[in-house]
C-alpha positions as CSV (number, residue, x, y, z in Angstrom):
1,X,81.3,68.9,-21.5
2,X,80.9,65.9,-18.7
3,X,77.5,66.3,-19.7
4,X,77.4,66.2,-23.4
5,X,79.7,63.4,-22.9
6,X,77.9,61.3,-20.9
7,X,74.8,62.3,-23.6
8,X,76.9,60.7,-26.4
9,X,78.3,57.7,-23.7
10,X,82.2,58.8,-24.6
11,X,85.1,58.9,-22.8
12,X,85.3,62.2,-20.8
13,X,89.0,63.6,-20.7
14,X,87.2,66.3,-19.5
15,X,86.6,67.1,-16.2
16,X,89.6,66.4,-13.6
17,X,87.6,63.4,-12.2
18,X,90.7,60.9,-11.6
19,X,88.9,57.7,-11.4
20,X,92.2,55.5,-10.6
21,X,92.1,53.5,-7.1
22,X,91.5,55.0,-4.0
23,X,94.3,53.5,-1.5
24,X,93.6,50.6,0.9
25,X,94.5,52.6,3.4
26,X,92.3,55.4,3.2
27,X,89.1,53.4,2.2
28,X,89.4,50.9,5.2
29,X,90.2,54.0,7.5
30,X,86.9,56.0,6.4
31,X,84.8,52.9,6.7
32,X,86.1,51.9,10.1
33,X,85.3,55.6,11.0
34,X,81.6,56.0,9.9
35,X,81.3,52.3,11.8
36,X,82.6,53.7,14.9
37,X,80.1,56.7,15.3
38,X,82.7,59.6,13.2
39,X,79.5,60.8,11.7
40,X,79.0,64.1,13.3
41,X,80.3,67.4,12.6
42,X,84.3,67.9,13.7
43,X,86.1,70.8,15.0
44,X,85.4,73.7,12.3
45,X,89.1,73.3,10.8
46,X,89.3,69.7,11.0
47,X,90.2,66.6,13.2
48,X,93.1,66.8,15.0
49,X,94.9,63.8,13.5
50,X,94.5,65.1,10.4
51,X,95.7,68.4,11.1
52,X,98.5,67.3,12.7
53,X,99.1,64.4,9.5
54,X,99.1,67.8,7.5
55,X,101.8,69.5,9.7
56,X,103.6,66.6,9.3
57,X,103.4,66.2,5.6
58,X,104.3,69.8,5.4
59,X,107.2,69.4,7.1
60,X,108.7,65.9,5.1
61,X,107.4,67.0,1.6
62,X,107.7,71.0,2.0
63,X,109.9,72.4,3.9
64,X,106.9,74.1,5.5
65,X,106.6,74.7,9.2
66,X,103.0,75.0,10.5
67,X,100.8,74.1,13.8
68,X,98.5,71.9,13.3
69,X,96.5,74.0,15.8
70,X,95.9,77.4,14.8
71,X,97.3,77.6,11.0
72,X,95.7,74.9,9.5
73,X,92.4,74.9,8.7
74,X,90.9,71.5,6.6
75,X,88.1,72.8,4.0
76,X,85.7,71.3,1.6
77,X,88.7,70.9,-0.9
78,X,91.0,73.6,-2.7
79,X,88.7,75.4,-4.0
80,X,86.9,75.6,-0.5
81,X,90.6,76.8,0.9
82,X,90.6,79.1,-1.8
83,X,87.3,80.5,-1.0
84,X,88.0,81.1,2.9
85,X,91.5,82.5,2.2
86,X,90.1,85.1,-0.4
87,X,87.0,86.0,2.0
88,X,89.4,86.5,5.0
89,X,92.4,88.7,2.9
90,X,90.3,90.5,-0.2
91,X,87.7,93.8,-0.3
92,X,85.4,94.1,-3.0
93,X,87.2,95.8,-5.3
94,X,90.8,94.5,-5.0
95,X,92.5,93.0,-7.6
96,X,95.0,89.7,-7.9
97,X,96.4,88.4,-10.4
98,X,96.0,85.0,-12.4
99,X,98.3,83.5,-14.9
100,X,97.3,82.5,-17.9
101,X,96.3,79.9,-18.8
102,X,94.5,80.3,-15.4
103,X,91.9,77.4,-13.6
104,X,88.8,78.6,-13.7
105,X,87.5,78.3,-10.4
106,X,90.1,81.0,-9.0
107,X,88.8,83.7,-11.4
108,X,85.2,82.4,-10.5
109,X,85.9,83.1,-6.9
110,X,87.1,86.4,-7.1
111,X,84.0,87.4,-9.0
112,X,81.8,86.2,-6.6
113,X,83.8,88.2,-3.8
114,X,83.3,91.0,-6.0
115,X,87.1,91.2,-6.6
116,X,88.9,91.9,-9.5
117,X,90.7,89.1,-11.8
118,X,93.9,90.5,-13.9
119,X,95.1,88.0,-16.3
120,X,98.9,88.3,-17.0
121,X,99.4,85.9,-20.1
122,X,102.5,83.1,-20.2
123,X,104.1,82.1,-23.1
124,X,103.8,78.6,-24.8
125,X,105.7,75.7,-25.1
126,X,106.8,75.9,-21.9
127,X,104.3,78.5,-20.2
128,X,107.3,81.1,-19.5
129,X,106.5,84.2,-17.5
130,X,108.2,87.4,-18.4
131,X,108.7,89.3,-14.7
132,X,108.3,92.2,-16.6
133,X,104.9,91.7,-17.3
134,X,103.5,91.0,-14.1
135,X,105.3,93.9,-12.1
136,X,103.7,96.1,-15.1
137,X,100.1,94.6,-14.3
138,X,100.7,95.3,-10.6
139,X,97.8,98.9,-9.5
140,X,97.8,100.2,-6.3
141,X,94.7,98.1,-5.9
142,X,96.1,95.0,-6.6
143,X,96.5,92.7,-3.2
144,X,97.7,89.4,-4.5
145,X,98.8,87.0,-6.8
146,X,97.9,83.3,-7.3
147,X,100.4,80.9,-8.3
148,X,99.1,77.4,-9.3
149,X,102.1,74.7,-9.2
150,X,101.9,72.4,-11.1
151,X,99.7,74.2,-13.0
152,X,95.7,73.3,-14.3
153,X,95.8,73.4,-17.5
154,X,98.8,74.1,-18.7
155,X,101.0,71.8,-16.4
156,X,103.6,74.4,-15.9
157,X,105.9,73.5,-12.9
158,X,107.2,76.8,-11.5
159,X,111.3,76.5,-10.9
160,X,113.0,77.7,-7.3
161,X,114.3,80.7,-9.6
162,X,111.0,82.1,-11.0
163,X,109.1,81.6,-7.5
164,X,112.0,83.7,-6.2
165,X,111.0,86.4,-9.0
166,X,107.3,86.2,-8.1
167,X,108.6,86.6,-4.5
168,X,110.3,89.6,-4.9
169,X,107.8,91.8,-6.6
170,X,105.3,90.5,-3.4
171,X,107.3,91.5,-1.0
172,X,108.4,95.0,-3.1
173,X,104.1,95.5,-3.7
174,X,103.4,94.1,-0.4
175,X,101.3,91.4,-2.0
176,X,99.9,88.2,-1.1
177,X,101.0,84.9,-2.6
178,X,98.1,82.7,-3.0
179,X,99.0,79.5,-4.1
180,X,97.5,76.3,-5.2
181,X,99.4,73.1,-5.0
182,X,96.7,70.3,-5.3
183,X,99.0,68.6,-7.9
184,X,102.4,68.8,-6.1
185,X,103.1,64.8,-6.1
186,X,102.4,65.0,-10.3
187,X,105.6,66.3,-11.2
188,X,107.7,64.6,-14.5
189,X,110.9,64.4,-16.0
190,X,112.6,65.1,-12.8
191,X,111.8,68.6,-11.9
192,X,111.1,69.3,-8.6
193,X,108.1,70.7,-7.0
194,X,108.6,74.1,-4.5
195,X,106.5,75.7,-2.5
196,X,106.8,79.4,-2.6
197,X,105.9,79.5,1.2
198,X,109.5,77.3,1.8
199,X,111.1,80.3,0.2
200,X,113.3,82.4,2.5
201,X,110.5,85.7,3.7
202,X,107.9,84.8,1.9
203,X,106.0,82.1,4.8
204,X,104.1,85.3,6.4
205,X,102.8,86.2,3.2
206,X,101.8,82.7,1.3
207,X,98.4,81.6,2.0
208,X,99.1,78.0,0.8
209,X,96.0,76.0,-0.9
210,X,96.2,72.2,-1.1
211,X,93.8,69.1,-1.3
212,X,93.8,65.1,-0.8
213,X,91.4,65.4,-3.9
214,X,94.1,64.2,-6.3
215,X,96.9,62.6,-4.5
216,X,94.5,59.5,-2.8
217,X,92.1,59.8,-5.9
218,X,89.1,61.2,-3.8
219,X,88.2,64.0,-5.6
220,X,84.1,63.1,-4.7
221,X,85.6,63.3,-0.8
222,X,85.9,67.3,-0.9
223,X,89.0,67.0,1.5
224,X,91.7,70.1,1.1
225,X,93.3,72.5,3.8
226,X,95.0,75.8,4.1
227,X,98.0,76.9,5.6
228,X,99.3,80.4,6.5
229,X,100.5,82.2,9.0
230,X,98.3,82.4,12.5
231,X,97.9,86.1,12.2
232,X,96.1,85.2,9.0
233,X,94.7,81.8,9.9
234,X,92.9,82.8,12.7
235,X,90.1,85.1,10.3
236,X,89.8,81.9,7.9
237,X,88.9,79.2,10.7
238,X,85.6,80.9,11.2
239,X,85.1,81.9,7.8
240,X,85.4,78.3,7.1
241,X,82.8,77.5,10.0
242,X,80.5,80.0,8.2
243,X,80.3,78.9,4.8
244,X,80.9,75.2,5.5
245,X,81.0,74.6,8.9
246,X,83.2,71.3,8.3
247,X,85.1,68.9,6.0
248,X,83.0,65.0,6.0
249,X,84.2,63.6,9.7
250,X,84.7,60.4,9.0
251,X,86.7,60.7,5.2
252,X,88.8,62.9,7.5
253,X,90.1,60.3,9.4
254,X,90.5,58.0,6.4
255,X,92.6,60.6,4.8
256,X,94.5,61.3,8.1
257,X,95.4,57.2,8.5
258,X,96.5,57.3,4.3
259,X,99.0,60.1,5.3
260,X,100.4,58.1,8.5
261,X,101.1,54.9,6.5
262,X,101.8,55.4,2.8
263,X,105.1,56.9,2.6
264,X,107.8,57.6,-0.4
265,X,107.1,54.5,-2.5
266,X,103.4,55.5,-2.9
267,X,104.3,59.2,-3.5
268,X,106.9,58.3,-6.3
269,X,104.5,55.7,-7.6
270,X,102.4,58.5,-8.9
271,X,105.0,60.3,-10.9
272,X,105.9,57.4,-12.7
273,X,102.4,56.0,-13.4
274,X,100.8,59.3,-14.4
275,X,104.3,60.3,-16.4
276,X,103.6,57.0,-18.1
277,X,99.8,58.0,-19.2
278,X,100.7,61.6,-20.2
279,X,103.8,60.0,-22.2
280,X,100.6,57.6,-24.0
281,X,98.5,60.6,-24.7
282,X,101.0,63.0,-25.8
283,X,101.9,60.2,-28.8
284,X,98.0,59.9,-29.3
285,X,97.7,63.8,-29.8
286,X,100.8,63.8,-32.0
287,X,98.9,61.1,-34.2
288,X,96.1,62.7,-34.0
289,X,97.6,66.0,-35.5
290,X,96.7,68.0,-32.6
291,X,100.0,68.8,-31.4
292,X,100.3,68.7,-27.0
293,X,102.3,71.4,-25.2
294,X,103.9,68.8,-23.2
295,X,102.9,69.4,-19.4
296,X,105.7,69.3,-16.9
297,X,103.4,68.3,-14.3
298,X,99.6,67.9,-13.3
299,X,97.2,65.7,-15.1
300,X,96.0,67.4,-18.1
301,X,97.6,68.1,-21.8
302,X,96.8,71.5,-24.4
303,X,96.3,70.5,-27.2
304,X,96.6,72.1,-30.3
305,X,93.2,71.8,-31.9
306,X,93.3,74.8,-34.2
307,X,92.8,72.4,-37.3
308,X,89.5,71.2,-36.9
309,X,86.7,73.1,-38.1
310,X,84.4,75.4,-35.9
311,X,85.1,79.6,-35.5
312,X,86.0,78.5,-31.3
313,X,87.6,75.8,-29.0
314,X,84.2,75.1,-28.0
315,X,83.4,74.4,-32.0
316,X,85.9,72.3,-32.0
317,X,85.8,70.4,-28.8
318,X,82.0,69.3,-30.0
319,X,83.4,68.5,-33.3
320,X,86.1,66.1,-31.3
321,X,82.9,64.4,-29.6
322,X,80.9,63.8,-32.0
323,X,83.7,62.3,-34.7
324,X,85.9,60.7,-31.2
325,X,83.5,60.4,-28.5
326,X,85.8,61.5,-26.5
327,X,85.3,64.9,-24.7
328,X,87.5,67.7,-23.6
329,X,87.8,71.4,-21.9
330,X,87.7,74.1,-24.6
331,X,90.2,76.9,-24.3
332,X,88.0,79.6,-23.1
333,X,88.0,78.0,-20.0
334,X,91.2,79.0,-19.3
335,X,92.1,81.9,-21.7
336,X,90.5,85.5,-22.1
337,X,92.2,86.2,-25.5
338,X,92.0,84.9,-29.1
339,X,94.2,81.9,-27.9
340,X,91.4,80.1,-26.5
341,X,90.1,79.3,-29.5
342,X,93.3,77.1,-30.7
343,X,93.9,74.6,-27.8
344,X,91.5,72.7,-25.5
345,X,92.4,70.5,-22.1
346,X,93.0,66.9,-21.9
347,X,92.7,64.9,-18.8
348,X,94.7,61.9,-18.2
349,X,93.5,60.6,-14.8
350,X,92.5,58.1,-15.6
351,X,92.3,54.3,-15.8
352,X,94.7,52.6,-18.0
353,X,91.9,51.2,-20.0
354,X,89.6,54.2,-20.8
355,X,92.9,56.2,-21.4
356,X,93.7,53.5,-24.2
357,X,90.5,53.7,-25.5
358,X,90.8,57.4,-25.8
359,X,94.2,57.2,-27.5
360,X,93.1,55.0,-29.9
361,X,90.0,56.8,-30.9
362,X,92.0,60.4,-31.2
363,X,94.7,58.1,-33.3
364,X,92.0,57.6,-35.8
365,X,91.7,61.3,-36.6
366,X,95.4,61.2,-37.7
């Protein structure tokens, strides 16, 4: 769809790009770093101040308790993180479980370690998960589950109480938690962000995904880590030296030096300025007669699209294009069932002025 877009010159709401400022901080820190000589490889799970800015993070924003030397390893971004953790943890074979509406690069992963994807469907407006339905999806081959909080696409934030659920059926299957928290800092209306690995005996079982992609709007930096117990950590640091061998040196210590200064008024910043632009596109889409599912969290809005003509999401997210210019993510990207077809993804990271012009070209449909 980035492509077509760019074909048609539109506004691509597409693709998670996030295209807002990149910190002072973080930009002077990387340029002082390639000036200094940072331009060789680093240790094979990152520099040490950026390992031990990522402890520290933990810690303040988490809850989470991890050494910066031995169970954390830095990776070319979350889906790198992911990749390790599922290498290190999965047999071809074994299953885990996504949540549906899922992001498509955990189900992609899992096929290409020749495990086995089970989709266990949530239920719209509000993405609710019945327990019952994921302990009833739950094989004797089945080795984990991946929770993504806040959630791509659907924005769902996870509360303490249904993490506690998820919990207890891992540690009744003896299961893994994966999780993916890459959009923990986008969180709206006052909910609160947890992560399952904070959660009283679940830390030894939580392999805990996260990236800078997102957070310092460097999504083109590839910068993301994972966190898990050392019994654990210890197969993914070479596995990560294998596949990658190491995260850019010196955007490492540009992301370490944006973690040392920019404290709570940055981090709050971003709720209320991204709150702001999903409150602007929400009205849009209601204008538009495409009605949102109004995202707790994350950067992206489902859309109803179900009126517009084609037989698929992908039908209709052309049709949007060409009559818009403005291009999304069609459903099927994120849905195995017949509901793909009715909703595709929004993306609203993005400047104030490209979001505006995107609003006011889906108004038009109205």
């Amino acid at each position: 769809m980035s492509i077509e877009c760019a074909r048609v010159g539109g506004i691509n709401l597409a693709q998670g790009i996030c295209d807002t400022e990149v910190p002072e901080p973080v930009r002077r820190a990387a340029q002082a770093a390639i000036d200094a000589g940072a331009n060789v490889y680093s240790r094979f799970d990152g520099l040490e101040a950026l390992r031990i800015a990522l402890a520290s993070k933990m810690r303040l924003h988490n809850g989470l308790e991890f050494d910066a030397d031995g169970e954390i390893i830095v990776t070319i971004g979350a889906t790198g993180a992911f990749y390790v953790a599922a290498l290190a943890t999965l047999d071809p074979g074994d299953e885990v479980i996504l949540l549906e509406p899922y992001y498509g690069y955990h189900a992609n992963t899992l096929y290409a370690l020749d495990a086995v994807p089970v989709y266990v469907p949530t239920q719209p407006p509000h993405w609710r998960l019945e327990i019952s339905e994921l302990e009833a999806a739950i094989t004797p081959r089945t080795r984990g589950i991946v929770v993504n909080t806040p959630a791509n696409p659907s924005g769902k934030v996870f509360t303490r109480e249904e993490l506690e659920q998820i919990g207890a059926l891992a540690c009744k299957h003896d299961l893994f938690i994966f999780t993916d928290e890459v959009y923990e800092h986008f969180v709206f209306d006052g909910r609160e962000h947890v992560s399952p690995a904070a959660l009283p005996g679940l830390r030894e079982r939580t392999i805990t995904v996260n990236a800078l992609s997102k957070t310092f709007a460097i999504t083109g930096w590839r910068l993301g880590w994972v966190a898990a117990d050392r019994h654990w950590a210890r197969a993914m640091g070479p596995l990560n030296d294998l596949v990658y061998v190491c995260a850019p040196t010196p955007l490492q210590a540009g992301a370490a030096r944006g973690l040392e200064l920019l404290g709570a008024e940055f981090f709050d910043g971003i709720r209320i300025e991204y709150q702001r632009k999903r409150d602007r596109l929400c009205v849009a889409l209601e204008r538009a007669g495409l009605p949102p599912f109004v995202p707790q969290g994350a950067y992206y809005v489902l859309a109803d699209i179900s009126r517009l003509p084609g037989a698929s999401a992908m039908d209709r997210a052309m049709h949007l294009l060409r009559e818009t210019g403005v291009a999304t993510v069609p459903g099927e990207a994120f849905i195995a069932g017949e509901e793909a077809h009715r909703v595709t993804r929004f993306c609203f990271g993005k400047t104030d002025a490209d979001l505006e012009e995107a609003c006011v070209r889906l108004e038009k449909l109205g």
